[in-house]
C-alpha positions as CSV (number, residue, x, y, z in Angstrom):
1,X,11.0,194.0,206.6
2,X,8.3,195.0,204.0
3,X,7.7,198.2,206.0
4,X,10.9,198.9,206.3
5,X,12.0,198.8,202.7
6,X,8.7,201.0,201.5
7,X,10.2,203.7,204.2
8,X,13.9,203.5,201.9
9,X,12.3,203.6,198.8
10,X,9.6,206.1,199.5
11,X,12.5,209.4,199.3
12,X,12.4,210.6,196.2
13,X,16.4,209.9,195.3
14,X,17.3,206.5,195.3
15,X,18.7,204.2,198.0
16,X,21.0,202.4,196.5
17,X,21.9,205.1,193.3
18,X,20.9,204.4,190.1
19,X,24.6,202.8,188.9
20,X,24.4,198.9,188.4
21,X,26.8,196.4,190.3
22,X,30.1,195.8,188.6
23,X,28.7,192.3,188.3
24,X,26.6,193.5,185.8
25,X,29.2,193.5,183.4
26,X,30.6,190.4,184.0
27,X,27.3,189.0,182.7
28,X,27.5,190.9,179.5
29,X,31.2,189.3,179.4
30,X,30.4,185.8,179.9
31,X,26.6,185.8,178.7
32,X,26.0,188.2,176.0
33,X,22.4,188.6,174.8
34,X,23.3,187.6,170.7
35,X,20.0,185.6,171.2
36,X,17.2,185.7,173.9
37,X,18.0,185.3,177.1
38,X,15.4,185.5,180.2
39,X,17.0,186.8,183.2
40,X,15.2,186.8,186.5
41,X,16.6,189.9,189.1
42,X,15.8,188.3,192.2
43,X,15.2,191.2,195.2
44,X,15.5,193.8,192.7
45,X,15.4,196.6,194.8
46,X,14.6,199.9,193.3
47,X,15.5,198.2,189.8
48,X,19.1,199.9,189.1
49,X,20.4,196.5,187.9
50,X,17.1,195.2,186.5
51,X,16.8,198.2,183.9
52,X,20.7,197.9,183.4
53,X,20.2,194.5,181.8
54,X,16.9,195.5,180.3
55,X,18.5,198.2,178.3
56,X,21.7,196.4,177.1
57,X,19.2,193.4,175.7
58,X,17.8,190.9,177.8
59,X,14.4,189.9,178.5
60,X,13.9,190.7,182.4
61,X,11.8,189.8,184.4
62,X,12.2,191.2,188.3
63,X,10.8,190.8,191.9
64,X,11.1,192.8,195.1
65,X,9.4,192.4,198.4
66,X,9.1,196.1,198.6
67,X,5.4,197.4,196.8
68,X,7.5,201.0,197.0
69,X,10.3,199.4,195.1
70,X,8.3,197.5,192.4
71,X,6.7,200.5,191.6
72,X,9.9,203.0,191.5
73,X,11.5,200.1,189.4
74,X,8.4,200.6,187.1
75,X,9.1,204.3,186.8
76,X,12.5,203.7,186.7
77,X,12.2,200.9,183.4
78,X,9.7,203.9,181.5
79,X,12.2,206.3,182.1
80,X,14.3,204.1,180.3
81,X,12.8,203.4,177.0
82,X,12.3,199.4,178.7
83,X,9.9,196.8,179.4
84,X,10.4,194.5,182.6
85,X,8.2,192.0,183.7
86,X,8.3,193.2,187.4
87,X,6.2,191.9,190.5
88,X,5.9,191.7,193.9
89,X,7.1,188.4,196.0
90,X,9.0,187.6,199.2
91,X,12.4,185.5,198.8
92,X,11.2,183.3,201.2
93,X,8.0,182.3,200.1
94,X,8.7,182.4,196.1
95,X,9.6,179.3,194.2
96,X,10.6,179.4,190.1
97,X,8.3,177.2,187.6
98,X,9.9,178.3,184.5
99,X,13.3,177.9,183.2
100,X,15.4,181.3,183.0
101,X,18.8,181.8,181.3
102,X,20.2,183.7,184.1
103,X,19.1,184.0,187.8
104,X,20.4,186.9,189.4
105,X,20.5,188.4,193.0
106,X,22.5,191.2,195.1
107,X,22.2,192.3,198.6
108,X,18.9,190.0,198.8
109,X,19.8,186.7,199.9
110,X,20.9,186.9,203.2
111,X,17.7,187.3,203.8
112,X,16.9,183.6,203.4
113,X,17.1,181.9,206.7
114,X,19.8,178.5,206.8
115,X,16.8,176.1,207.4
116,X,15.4,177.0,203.7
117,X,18.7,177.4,201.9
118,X,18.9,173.9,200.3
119,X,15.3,173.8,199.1
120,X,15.6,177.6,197.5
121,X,18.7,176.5,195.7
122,X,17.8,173.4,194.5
123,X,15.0,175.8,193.1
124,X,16.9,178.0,191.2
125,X,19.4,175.3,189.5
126,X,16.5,173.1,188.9
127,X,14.7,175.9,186.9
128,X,18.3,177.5,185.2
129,X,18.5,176.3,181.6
130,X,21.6,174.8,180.7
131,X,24.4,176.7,180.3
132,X,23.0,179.1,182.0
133,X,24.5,181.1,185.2
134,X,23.6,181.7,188.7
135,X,25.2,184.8,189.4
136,X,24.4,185.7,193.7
137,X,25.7,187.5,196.0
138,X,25.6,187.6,199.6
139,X,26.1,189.3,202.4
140,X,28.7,187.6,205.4
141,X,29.7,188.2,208.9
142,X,33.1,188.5,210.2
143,X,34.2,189.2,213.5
144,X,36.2,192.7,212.3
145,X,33.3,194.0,210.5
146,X,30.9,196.1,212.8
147,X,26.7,195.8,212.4
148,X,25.5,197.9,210.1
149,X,23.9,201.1,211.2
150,X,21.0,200.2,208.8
151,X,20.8,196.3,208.9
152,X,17.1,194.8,210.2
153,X,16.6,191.7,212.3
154,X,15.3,189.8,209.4
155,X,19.0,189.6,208.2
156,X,20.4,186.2,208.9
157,X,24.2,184.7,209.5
158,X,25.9,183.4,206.4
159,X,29.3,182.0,206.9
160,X,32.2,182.6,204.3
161,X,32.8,180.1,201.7
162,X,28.5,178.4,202.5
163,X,26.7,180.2,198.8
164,X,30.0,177.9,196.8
165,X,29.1,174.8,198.4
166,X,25.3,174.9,197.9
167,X,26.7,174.9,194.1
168,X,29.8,172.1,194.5
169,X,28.0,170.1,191.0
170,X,28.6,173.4,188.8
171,X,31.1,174.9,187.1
172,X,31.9,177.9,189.6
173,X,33.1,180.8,186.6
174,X,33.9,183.5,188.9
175,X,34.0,183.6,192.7
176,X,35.8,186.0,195.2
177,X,34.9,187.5,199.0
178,X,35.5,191.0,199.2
179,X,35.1,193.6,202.0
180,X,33.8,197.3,200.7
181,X,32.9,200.0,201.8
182,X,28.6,201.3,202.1
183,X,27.1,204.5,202.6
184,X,23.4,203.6,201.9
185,X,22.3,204.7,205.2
186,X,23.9,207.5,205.0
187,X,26.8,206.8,207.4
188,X,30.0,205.3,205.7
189,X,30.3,201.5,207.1
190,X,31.8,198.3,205.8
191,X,30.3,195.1,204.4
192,X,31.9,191.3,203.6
193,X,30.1,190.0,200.5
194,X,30.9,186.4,198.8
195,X,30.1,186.7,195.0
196,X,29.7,184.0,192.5
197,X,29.0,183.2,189.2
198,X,27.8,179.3,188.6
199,X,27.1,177.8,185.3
200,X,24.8,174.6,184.5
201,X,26.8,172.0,182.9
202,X,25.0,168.6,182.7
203,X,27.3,165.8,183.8
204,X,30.0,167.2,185.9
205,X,29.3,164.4,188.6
């Protein structure tokens, strides 16, 4: 998957566009940095969201599997005026050690296979302050929805409705499953995405 993430990001445009997900703003809605607020970007890509949040005021710190990406986010955050702690880790493999305000993740987690779900998750809400918001998205199959011309083998099966329930003991803020439309491979397809935003209350059960 490595490999095939350097050969994306290695064109000189980028893959995904520069323009953050509408998420994005929902963050600044809910969470507004009026104080400091460390965000972790979780599969950051080529960093369009990552410098986004870096630039409107929160302290980022981001991770992509991709050494192509890390680096183009790195061009991409002095571009921008910003500093991002940014690194290189696999989903699979890296586990939090340090609280963050806000954990954040699009178009990455769907990479985590179902036999590691529970122990990543229990992760990232151990290691989310409190009050502070788990805000995912990921990618889900439906029988009406064709492969993607670009997906890899390293993508695994996520069933509609299974990212709410791994969060059941939080406060779900936001959730909806959408189907929209992709070009990133260059030929116009569709994806179904379930998106969320969780918040840490202590107490709820």
């Amino acid at each position: 998957m490595k490999n095939q993430y350097d050969a994306k990001y290695a064109e000189k445009n980028y893959y995904w566009g520069r323009k953050p997900s509408p998420i994005c703003f929902k963050i600044l809605e809910m969470m507004p940095p009026v104080k400091s607020l460390k965000i972790l970007v979780i599969g950051c890509g080529e960093g369009r969201n990552a410098i986004f949040l870096a630039r409107n005021g929160y302290n980022v710190t981001a991770f992509d599997l991709s050494s192509v990406g890390v680096e183009k986010t790195k061009r991409m955050a002095e571009e921008a005026g910003v500093v991002i702690d940014i690194f290189r880790a696999d989903v699979n493999e890296f586990r939090l050690t340090k609280e963050y305000d806000i954990l954040f993740s699009i178009g990455t987690l769907h990479y985590i296979p179902e036999e590691l779900r529970n122990g990543v998750f229990e992760n990232y809400k151990k290691y989310t302050s409190e009050n502070g918001l788990n805000v995912f998205s990921v990618l889900i199959q439906k029988p009406f929805i064709k492969k993607a011309p670009d997906s890899e083998k390293t993508d695994n099966k996520w069933i509609s409705g299974e990212l709410f329930g791994y969060y059941h003991d939080w406060k779900i803020e936001y959730c909806m499953e959408e189907v929209f439309d992709c070009i990133s491979s260059g030929i116009p397809h569709k994806h179904a995405s379930n998106r969320m935003i969780a918040k840490k209350i202590s107490g709820m059960l």
